[in-house]
N, C-alpha and C positions, 0 to 999 in steps of 0.2 A: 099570715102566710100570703104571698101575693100569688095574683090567679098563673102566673109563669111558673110559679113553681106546684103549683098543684097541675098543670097542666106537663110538666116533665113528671111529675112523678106518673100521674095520668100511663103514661107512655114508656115506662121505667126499662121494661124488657123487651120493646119493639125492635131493637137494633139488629135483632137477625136477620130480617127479614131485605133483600137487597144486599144486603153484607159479605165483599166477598170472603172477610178472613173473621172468626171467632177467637181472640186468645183466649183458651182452655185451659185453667191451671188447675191440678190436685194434687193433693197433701194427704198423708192419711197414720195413722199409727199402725207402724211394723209387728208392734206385742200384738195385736187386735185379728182374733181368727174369725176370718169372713166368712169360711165357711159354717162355723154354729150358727148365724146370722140367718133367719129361715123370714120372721115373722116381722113387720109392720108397722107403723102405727104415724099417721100425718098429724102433726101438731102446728099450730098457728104462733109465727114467732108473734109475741110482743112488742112495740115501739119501733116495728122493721115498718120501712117506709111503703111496703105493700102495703099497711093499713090504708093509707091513701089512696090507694088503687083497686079496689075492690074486684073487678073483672081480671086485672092481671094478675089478682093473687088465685082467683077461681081456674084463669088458664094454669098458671102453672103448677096448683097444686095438680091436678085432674094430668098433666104432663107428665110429672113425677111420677104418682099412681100408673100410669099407666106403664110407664117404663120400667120401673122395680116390678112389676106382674109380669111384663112381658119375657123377663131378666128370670122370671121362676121365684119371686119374692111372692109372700100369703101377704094380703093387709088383715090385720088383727080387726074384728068382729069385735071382739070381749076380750078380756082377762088381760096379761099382760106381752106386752112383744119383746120383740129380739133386739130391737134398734126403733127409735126415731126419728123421723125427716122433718128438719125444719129448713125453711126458706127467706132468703133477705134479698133486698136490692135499693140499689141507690144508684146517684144520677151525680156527672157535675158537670158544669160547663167548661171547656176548654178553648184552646186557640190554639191555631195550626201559621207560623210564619215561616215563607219559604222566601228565602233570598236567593234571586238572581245574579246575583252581582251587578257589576257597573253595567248600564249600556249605552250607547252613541242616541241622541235626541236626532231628527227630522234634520237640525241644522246641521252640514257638515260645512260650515266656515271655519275659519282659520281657528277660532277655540272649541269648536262643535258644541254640543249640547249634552254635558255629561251626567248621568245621574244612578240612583240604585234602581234596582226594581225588585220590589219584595209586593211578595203576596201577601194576605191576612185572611184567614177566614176562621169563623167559631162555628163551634159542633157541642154536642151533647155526648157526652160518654156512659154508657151505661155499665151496670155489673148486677150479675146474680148469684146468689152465692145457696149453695145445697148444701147442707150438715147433714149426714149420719150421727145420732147419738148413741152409744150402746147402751143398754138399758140394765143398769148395776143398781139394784136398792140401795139407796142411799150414797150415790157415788155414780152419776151419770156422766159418762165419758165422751168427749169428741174421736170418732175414728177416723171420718173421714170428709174431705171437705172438696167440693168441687166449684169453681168459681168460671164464670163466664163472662167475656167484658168486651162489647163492641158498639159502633158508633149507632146512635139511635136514630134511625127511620122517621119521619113525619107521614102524617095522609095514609096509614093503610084502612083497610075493609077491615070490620070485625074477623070476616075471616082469615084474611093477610095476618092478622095480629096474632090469631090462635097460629095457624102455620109458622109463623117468626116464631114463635115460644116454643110449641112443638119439637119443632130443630133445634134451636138453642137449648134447650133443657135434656133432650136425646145426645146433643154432643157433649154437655155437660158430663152426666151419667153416662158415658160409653166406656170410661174403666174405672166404672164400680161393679161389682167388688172389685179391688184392685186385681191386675195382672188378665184381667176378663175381656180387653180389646181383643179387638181383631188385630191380627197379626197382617 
């Protein structure tokens, strides 16, 4: 793995942070009653590129947690819970070309100086993505899934980065359970 890419992952959910727009997408199953949904329990996805990121997976679990409490969810102590939260995120690199079309060069002699003008620039894109699992013995279900995907930030403070996650993981989670926005 080269150090660029351990340094995007590094950085995986920074993109809030400065951001003016978050595209916020969720998904959820209709059979799935949210409201029996009381209790708990943060689980550490497996092979999710947070493993790389160890501080970013500590922000945003502690994110989540915080937001399902605040939302009137219990985190399961013991026994077993109502639902699972797992978390994943990944990175790619992109490219942004904007074409100007033709314009006039400096020369305006009798053939002028014509040419395109196109921009190029690359970015980082990020995404996070929150599972709800309902918690069925032997038959663990996806209900609901909330994915967050914005351009990623260079250079914040630790604390910049908790802030960026904080907001990003809050707009995430803002209609869970479904139908729970603000109006």
């Amino acid at each position: 793995m080269t150090i660029l890419r351990v340094l995007v992952l590094a950085g995986v959910v920074l993109f809030a942070a400065g951001c003016s727009t978050i595209d916020i997408q969720t998904d959820y199953d209709p059979a799935t009653n949210f409201t029996t949904l009381k209790t708990f329990k943060w689980v550490d996805a497996k092979g999710s590129d947070l493993d790389k990121a160890p501080l970013a997976k500590a922000r945003i679990r502690d994110a989540v947690i915080a937001n399902l409490k605040a939302k009137g969810f219990t985190e399961a102590a013991s026994g077993e819970p109502d639902f699972f939260v797992f978390a994943h995120a990944g990175a790619k690199e992109k490219m942004n070309v904007t074409d100007w079309g033709y314009s006039y060069g400096a020369y305006w002699g009798p053939y002028g100086a014509y040419g395109r003008n196109i921009d190029v620039s690359y970015y980082t894109e990020a995404s996070v993505f929150i599972d709800v699992v309902k918690n069925n013995p032997g038959k663990d279900e996806l209900a609901w899934r909330g994915v967050g995907t914005g351009v990623m930030q260079q250079g914040l403070s630790p604390e910049e980065r908790t802030e960026a996650i904080n907001s990003a993981v809050a707009a995430i989670l803002e209609d869970f359970p479904p139908g729970s926005a603000k109006q």
